[in-house]
Backbone atoms as SQL, in Angstrom:
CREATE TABLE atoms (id INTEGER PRIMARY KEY, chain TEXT, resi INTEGER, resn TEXT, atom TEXT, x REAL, y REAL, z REAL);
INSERT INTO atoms VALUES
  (1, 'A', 1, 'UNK', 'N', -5.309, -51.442, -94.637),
  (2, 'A', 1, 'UNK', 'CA', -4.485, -52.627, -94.523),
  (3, 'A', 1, 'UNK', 'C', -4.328, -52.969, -93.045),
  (4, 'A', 2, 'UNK', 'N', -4.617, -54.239, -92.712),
  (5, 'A', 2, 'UNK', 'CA', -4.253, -54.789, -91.269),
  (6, 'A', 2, 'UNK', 'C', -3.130, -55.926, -91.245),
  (7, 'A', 3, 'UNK', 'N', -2.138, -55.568, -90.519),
  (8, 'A', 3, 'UNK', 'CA', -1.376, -56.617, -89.924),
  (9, 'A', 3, 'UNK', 'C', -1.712, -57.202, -88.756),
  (10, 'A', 4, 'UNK', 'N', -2.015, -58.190, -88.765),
  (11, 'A', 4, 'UNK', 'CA', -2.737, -59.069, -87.487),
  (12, 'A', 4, 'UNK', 'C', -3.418, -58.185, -86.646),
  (13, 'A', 5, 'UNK', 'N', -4.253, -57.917, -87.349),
  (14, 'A', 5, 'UNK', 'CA', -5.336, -56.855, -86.591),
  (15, 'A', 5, 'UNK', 'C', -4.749, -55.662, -86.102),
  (16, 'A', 6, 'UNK', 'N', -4.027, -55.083, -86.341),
  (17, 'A', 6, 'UNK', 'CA', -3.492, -54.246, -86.385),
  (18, 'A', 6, 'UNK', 'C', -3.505, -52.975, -87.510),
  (19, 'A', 7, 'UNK', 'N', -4.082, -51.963, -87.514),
  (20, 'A', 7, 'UNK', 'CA', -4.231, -50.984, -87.880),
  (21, 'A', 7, 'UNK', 'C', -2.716, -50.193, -88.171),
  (22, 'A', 8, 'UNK', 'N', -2.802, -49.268, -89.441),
  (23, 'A', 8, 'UNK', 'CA', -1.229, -48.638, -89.831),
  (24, 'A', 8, 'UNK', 'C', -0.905, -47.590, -88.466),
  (25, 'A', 9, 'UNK', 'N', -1.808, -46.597, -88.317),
  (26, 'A', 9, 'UNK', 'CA', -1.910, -45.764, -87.367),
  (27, 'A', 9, 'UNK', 'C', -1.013, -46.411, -85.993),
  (28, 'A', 10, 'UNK', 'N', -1.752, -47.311, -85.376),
  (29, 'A', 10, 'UNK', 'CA', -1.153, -48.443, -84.268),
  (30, 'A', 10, 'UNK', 'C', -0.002, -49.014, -84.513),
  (31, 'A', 11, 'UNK', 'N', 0.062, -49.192, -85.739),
  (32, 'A', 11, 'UNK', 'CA', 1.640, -50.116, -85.866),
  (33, 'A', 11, 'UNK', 'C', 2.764, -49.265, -86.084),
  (34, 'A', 12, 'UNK', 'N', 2.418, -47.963, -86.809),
  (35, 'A', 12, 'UNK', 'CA', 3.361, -46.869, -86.309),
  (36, 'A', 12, 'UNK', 'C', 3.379, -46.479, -84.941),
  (37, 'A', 13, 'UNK', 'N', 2.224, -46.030, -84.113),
  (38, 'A', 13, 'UNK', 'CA', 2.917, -46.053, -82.726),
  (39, 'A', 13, 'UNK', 'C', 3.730, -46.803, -82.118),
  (40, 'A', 14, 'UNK', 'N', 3.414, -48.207, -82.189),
  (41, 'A', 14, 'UNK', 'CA', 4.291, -49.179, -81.678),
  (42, 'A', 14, 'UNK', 'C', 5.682, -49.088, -82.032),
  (43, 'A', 15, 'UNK', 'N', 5.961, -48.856, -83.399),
  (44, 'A', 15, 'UNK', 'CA', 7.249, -48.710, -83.773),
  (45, 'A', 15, 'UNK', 'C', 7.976, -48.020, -83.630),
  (46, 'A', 16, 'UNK', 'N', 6.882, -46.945, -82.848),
  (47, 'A', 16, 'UNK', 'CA', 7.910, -45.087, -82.331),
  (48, 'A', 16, 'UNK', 'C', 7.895, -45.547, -80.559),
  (49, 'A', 17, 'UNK', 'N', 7.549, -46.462, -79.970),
  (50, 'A', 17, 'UNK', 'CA', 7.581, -46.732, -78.327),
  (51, 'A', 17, 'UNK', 'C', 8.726, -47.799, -79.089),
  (52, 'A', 18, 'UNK', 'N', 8.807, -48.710, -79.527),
  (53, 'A', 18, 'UNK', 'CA', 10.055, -49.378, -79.659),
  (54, 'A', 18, 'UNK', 'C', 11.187, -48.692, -80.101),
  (55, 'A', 19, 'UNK', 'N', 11.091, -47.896, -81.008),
  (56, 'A', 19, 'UNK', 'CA', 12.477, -47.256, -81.266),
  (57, 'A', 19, 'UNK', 'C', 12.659, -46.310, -79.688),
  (58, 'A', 20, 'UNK', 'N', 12.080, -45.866, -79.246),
  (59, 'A', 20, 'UNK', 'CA', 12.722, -45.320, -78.441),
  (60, 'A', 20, 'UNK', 'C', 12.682, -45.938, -77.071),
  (61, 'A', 21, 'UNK', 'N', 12.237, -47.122, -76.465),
  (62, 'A', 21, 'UNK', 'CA', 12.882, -48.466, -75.340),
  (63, 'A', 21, 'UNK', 'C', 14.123, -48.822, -75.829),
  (64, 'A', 22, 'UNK', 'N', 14.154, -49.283, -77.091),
  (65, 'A', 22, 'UNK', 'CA', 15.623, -49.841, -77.667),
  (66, 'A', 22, 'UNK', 'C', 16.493, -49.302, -78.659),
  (67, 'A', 23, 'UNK', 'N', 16.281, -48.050, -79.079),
  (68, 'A', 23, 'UNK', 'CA', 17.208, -46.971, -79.309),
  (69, 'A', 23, 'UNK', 'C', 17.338, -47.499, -80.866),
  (70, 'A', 24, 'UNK', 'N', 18.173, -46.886, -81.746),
  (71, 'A', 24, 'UNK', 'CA', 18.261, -47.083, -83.224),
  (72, 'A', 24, 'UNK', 'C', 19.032, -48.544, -83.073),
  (73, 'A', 25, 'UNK', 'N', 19.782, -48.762, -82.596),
  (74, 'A', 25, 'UNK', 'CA', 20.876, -49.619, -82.852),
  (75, 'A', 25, 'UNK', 'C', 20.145, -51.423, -82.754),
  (76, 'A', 26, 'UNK', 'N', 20.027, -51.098, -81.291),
  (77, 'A', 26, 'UNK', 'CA', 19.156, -52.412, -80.919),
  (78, 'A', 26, 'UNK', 'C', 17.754, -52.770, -81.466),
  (79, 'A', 27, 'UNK', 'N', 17.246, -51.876, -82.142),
  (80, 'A', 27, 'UNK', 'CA', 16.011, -51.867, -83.138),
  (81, 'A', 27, 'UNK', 'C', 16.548, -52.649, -84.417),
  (82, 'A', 28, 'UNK', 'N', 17.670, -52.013, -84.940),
  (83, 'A', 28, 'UNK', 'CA', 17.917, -52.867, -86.223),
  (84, 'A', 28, 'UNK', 'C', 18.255, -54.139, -85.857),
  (85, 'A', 29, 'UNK', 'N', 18.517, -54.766, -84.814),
  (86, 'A', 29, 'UNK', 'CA', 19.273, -56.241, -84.328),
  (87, 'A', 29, 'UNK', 'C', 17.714, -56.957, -83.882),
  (88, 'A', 30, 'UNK', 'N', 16.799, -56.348, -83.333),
  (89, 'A', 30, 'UNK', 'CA', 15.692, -56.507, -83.107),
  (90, 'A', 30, 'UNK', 'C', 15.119, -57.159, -84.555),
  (91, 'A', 31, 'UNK', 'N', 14.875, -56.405, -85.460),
  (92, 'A', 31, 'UNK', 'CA', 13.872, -56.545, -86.270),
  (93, 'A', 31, 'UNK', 'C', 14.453, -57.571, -87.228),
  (94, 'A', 32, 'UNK', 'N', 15.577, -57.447, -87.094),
  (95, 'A', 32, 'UNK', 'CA', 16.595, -58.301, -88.254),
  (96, 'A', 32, 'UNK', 'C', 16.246, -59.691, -87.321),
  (97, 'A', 33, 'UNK', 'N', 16.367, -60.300, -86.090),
  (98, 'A', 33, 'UNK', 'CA', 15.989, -61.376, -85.756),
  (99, 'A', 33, 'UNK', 'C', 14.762, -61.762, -85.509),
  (100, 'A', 34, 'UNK', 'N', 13.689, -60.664, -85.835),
  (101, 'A', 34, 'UNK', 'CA', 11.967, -60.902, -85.899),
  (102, 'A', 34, 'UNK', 'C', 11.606, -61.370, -87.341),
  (103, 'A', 35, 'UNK', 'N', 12.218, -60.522, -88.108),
  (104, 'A', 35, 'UNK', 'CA', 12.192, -61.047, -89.680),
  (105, 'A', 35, 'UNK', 'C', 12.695, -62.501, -90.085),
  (106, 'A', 36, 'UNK', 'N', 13.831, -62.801, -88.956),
  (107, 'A', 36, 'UNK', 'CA', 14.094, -64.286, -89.501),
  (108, 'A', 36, 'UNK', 'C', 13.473, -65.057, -88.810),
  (109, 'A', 37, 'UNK', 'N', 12.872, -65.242, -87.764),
  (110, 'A', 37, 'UNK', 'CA', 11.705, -65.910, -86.641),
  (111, 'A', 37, 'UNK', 'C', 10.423, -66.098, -87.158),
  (112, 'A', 38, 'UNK', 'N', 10.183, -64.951, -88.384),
  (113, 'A', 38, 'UNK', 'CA', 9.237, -65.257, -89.082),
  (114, 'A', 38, 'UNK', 'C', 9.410, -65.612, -89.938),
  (115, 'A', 39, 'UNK', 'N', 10.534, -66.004, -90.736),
  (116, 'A', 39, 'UNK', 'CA', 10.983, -66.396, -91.974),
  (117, 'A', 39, 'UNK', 'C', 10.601, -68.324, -91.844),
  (118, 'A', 40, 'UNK', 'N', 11.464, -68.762, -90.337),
  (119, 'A', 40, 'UNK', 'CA', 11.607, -69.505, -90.143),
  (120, 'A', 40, 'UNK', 'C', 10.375, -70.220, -89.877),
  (121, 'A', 41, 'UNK', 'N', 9.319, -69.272, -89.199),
  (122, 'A', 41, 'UNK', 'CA', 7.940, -69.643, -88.810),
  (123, 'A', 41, 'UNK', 'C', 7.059, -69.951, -90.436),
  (124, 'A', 42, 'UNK', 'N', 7.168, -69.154, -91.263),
  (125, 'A', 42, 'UNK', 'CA', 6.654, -69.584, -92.657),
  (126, 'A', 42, 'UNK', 'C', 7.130, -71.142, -93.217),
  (127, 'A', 43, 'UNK', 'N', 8.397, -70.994, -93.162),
  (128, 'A', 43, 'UNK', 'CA', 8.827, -72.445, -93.525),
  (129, 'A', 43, 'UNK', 'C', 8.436, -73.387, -92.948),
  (130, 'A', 44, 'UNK', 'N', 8.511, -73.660, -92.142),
  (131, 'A', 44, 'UNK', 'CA', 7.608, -74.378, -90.772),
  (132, 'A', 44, 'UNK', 'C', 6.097, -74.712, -91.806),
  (133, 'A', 45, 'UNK', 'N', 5.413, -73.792, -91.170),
  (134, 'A', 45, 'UNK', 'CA', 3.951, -73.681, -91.516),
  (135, 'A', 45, 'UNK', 'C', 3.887, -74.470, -93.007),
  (136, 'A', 46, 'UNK', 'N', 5.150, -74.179, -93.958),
  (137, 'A', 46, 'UNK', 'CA', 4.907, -74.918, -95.235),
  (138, 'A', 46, 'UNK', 'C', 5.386, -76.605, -95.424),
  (139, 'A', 47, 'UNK', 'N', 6.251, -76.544, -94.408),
  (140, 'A', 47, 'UNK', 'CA', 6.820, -78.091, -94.145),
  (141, 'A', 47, 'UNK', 'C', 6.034, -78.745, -94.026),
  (142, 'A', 48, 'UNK', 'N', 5.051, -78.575, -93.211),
  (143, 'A', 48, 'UNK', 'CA', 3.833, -79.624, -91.787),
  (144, 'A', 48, 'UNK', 'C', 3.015, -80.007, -92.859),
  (145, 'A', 49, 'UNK', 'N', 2.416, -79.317, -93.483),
  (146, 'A', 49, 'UNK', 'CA', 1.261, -80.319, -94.778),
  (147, 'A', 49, 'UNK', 'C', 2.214, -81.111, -95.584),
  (148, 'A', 50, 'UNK', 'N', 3.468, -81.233, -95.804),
  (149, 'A', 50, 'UNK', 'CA', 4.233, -82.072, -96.731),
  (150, 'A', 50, 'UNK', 'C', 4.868, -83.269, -95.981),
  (151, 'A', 51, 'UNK', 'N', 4.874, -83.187, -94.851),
  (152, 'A', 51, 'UNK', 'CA', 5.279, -83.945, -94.048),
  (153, 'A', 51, 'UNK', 'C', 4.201, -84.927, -93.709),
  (154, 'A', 52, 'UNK', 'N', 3.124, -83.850, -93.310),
  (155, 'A', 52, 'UNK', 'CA', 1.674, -85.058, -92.825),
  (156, 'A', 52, 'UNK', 'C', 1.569, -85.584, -93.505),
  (157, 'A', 53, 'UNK', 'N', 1.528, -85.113, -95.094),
  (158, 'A', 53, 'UNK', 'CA', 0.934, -86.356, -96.313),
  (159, 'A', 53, 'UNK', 'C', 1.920, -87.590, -96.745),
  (160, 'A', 54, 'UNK', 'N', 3.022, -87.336, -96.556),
  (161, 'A', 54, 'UNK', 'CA', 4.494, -88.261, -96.678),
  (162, 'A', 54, 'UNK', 'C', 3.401, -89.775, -95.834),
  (163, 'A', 55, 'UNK', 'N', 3.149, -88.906, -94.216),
  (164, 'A', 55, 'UNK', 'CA', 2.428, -90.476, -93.542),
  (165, 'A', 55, 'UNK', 'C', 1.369, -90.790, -94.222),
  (166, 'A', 56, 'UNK', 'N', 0.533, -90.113, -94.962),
  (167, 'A', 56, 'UNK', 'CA', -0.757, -90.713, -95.140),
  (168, 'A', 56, 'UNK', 'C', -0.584, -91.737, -96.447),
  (169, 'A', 57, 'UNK', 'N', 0.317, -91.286, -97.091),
  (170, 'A', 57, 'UNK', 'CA', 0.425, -91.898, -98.830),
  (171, 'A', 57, 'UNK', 'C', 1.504, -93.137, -98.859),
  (172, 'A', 58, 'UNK', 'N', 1.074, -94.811, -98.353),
  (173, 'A', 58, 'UNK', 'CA', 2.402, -95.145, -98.672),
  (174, 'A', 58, 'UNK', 'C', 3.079, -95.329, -100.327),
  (175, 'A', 59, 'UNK', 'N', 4.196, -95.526, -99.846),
  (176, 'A', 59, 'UNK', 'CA', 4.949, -95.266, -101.251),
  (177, 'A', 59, 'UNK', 'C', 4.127, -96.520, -102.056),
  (178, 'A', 60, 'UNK', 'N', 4.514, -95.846, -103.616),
  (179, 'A', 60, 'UNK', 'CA', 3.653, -96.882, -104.448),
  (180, 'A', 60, 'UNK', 'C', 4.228, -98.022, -104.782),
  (181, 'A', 61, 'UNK', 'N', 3.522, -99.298, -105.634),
  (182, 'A', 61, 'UNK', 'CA', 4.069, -100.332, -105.072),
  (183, 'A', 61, 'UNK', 'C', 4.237, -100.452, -107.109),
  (184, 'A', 62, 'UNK', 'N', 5.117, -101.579, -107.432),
  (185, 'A', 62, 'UNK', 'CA', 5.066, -101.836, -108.636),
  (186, 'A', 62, 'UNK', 'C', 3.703, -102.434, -109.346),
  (187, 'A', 63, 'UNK', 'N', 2.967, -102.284, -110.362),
  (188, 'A', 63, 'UNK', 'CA', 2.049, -103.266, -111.231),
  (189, 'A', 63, 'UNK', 'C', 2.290, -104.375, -111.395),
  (190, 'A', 64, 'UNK', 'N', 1.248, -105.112, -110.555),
  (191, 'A', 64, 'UNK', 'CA', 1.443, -106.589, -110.740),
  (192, 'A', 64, 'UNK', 'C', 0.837, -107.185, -112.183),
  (193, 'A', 65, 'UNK', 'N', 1.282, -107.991, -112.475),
  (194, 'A', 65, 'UNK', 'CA', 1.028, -108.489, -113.982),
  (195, 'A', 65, 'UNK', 'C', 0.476, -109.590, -113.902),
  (196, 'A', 66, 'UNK', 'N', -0.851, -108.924, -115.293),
  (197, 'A', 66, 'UNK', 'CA', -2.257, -110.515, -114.713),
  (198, 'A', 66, 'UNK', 'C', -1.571, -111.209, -115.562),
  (199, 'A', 67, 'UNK', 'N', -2.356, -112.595, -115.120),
  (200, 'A', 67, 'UNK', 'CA', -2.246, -113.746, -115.119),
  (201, 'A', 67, 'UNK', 'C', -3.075, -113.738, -116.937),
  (202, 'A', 68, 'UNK', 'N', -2.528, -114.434, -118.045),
  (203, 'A', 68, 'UNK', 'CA', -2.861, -114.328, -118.843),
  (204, 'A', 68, 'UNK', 'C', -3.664, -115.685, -119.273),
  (205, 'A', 69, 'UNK', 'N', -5.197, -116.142, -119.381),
  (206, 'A', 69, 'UNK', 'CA', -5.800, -117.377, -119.231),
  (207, 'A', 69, 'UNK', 'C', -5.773, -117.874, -120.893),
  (208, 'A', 70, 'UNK', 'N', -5.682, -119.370, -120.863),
  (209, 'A', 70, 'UNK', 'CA', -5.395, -119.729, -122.132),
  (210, 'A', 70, 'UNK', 'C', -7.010, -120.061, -122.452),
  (211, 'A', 71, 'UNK', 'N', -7.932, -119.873, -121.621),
  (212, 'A', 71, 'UNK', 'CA', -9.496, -120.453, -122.324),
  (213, 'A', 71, 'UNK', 'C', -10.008, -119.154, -122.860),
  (214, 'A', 72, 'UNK', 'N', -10.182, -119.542, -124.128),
  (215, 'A', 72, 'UNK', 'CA', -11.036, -118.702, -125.016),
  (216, 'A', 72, 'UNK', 'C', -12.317, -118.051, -124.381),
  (217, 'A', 73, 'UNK', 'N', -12.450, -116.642, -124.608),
  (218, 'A', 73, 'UNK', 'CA', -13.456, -116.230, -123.666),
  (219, 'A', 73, 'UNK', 'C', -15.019, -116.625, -124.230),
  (220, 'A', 74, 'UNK', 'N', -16.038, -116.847, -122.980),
  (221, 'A', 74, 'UNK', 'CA', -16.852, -117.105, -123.110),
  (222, 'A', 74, 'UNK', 'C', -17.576, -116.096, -123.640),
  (223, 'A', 75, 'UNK', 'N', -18.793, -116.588, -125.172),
  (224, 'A', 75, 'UNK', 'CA', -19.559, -115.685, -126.037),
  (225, 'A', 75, 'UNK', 'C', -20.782, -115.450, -124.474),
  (226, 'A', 76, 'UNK', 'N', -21.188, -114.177, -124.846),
  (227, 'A', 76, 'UNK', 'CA', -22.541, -113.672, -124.384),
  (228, 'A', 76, 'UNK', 'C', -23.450, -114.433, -124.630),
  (229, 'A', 77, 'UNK', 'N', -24.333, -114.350, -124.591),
  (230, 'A', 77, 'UNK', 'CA', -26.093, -115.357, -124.407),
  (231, 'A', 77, 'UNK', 'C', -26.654, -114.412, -125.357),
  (232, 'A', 78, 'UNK', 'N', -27.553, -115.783, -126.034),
  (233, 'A', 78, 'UNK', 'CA', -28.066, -114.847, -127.224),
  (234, 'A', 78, 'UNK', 'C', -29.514, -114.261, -126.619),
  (235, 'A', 79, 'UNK', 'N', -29.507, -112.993, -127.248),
  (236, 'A', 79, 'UNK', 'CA', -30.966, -112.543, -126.187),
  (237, 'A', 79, 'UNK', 'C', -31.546, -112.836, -127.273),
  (238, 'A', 80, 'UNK', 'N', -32.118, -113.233, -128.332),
  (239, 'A', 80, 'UNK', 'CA', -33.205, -114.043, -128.824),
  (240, 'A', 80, 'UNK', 'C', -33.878, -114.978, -128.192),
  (241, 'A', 81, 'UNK', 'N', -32.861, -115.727, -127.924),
  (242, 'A', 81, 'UNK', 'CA', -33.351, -117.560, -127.154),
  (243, 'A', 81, 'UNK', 'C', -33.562, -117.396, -125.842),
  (244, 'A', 82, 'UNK', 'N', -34.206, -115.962, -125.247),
  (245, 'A', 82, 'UNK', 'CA', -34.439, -115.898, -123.949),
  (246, 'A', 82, 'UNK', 'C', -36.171, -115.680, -123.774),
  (247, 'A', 83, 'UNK', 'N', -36.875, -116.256, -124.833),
  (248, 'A', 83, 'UNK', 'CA', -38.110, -116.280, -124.563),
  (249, 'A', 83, 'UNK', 'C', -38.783, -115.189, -125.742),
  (250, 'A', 84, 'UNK', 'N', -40.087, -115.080, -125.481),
  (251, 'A', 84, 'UNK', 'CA', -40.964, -114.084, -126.097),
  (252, 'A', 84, 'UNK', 'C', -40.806, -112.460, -124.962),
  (253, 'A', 85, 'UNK', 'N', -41.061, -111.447, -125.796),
  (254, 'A', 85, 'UNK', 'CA', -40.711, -110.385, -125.142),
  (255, 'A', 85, 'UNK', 'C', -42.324, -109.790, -125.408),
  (256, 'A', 86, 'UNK', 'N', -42.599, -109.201, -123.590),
  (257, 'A', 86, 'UNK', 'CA', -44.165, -108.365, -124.072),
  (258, 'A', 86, 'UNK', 'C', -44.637, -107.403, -124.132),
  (259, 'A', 87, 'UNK', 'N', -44.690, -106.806, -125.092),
  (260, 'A', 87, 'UNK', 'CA', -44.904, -105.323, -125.737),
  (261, 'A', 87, 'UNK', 'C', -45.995, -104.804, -124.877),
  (262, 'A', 88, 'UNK', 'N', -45.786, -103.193, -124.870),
  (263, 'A', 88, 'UNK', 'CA', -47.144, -102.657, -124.421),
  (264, 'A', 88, 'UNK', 'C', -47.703, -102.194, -125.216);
Protein backbone atom coordinates (compact mmCIF):
# COMPACT_ATOMS: atom_id res chain seq x y z
CA UNK A 1 0.00 0.00 0.00
CA UNK A 2 1.29 3.58 -0.90
CA UNK A 3 0.24 6.82 0.47
CA UNK A 4 1.39 9.40 -1.94
CA UNK A 5 4.24 7.48 -2.76
CA UNK A 6 4.99 6.70 0.26
CA UNK A 7 5.80 3.34 1.46
CA UNK A 8 4.31 1.81 5.17
CA UNK A 9 7.92 1.28 6.37
CA UNK A 10 8.62 5.31 5.60
CA UNK A 11 5.43 6.51 6.85
CA UNK A 12 6.06 4.85 10.10
CA UNK A 13 9.38 6.46 10.37
CA UNK A 14 8.04 9.71 9.75
CA UNK A 15 5.50 9.28 12.34
CA UNK A 16 8.18 8.16 15.02
CA UNK A 17 10.53 11.66 13.99
CA UNK A 18 7.18 13.52 14.44
CA UNK A 19 6.06 12.13 17.56
CA UNK A 20 9.11 12.81 19.00
CA UNK A 21 9.81 16.90 17.47
CA UNK A 22 6.24 17.41 18.82
CA UNK A 23 5.81 15.17 21.69
CA UNK A 24 2.35 13.15 22.30
CA UNK A 25 0.30 16.10 23.00
CA UNK A 26 1.04 18.43 20.08
CA UNK A 27 0.88 15.34 17.72
CA UNK A 28 -2.74 14.79 18.56
CA UNK A 29 -3.56 18.74 17.83
CA UNK A 30 -1.33 18.21 14.80
CA UNK A 31 -3.03 15.44 13.15
CA UNK A 32 -6.53 16.42 14.27
CA UNK A 33 -5.94 19.75 12.13
CA UNK A 34 -4.21 17.69 9.11
CA UNK A 35 -7.25 15.44 9.03
CA UNK A 36 -9.52 18.42 8.74
CA UNK A 37 -7.21 20.32 5.98
CA UNK A 38 -7.76 17.30 4.23
CA UNK A 39 -11.24 16.89 4.87
CA UNK A 40 -11.67 20.33 3.68
CA UNK A 41 -9.26 19.76 0.66
CA UNK A 42 -11.65 16.70 -0.53
CA UNK A 43 -14.64 18.88 -0.43
CA UNK A 44 -13.03 21.39 -2.41
CA UNK A 45 -11.79 18.95 -5.04
CA UNK A 46 -15.63 17.74 -5.14
CA UNK A 47 -17.18 21.28 -5.34
CA UNK A 48 -14.97 22.54 -8.56
CA UNK A 49 -16.58 20.00 -11.20
CA UNK A 50 -20.14 21.09 -9.86
CA UNK A 51 -19.47 24.46 -9.96
CA UNK A 52 -17.66 24.47 -13.49
CA UNK A 53 -20.69 22.75 -15.00
CA UNK A 54 -23.36 25.21 -13.19
CA UNK A 55 -21.27 27.80 -16.01
CA UNK A 56 -21.33 25.60 -18.82
CA UNK A 57 -25.22 24.47 -18.71
CA UNK A 58 -27.54 27.48 -18.95
CA UNK A 59 -30.59 26.94 -17.05
CA UNK A 60 -33.33 25.38 -19.18
CA UNK A 61 -35.73 27.37 -20.85
CA UNK A 62 -39.61 26.45 -21.06
CA UNK A 63 -41.11 24.44 -24.47
CA UNK A 64 -42.18 26.64 -26.85
CA UNK A 65 -45.46 25.60 -28.43
CA UNK A 66 -45.73 25.07 -32.31
CA UNK A 67 -47.69 26.88 -34.17
CA UNK A 68 -50.58 24.60 -35.18
CA UNK A 69 -51.25 25.09 -39.35
CA UNK A 70 -54.82 24.90 -40.50
CA UNK A 71 -53.70 23.54 -44.28
CA UNK A 72 -54.25 20.04 -44.66
CA UNK A 73 -50.99 18.32 -45.16
CA UNK A 74 -49.66 17.84 -48.41
CA UNK A 75 -50.08 13.92 -49.95
CA UNK A 76 -46.61 12.46 -51.15
CA UNK A 77 -46.06 12.05 -55.03
CA UNK A 78 -47.16 9.09 -56.48
CA UNK A 79 -44.04 7.08 -57.48
CA UNK A 80 -45.92 5.41 -60.29
CA UNK A 81 -46.38 8.69 -62.35
CA UNK A 82 -42.66 9.24 -62.14
CA UNK A 83 -41.85 7.57 -65.39
CA UNK A 84 -40.76 3.99 -66.54
CA UNK A 85 -38.25 2.33 -64.16
CA UNK A 86 -35.03 0.30 -65.78
CA UNK A 87 -34.46 -3.04 -64.72
CA UNK A 88 -31.20 -4.83 -64.96
Amino acid sequence: MSFFGIGPTELVFILVIALLLLGPGKMVETARSLGKYVRDLQRFTSEVPRLLSLDDNPPPTPPQRQQVSEQPPKEPPNPTSQGPVARE
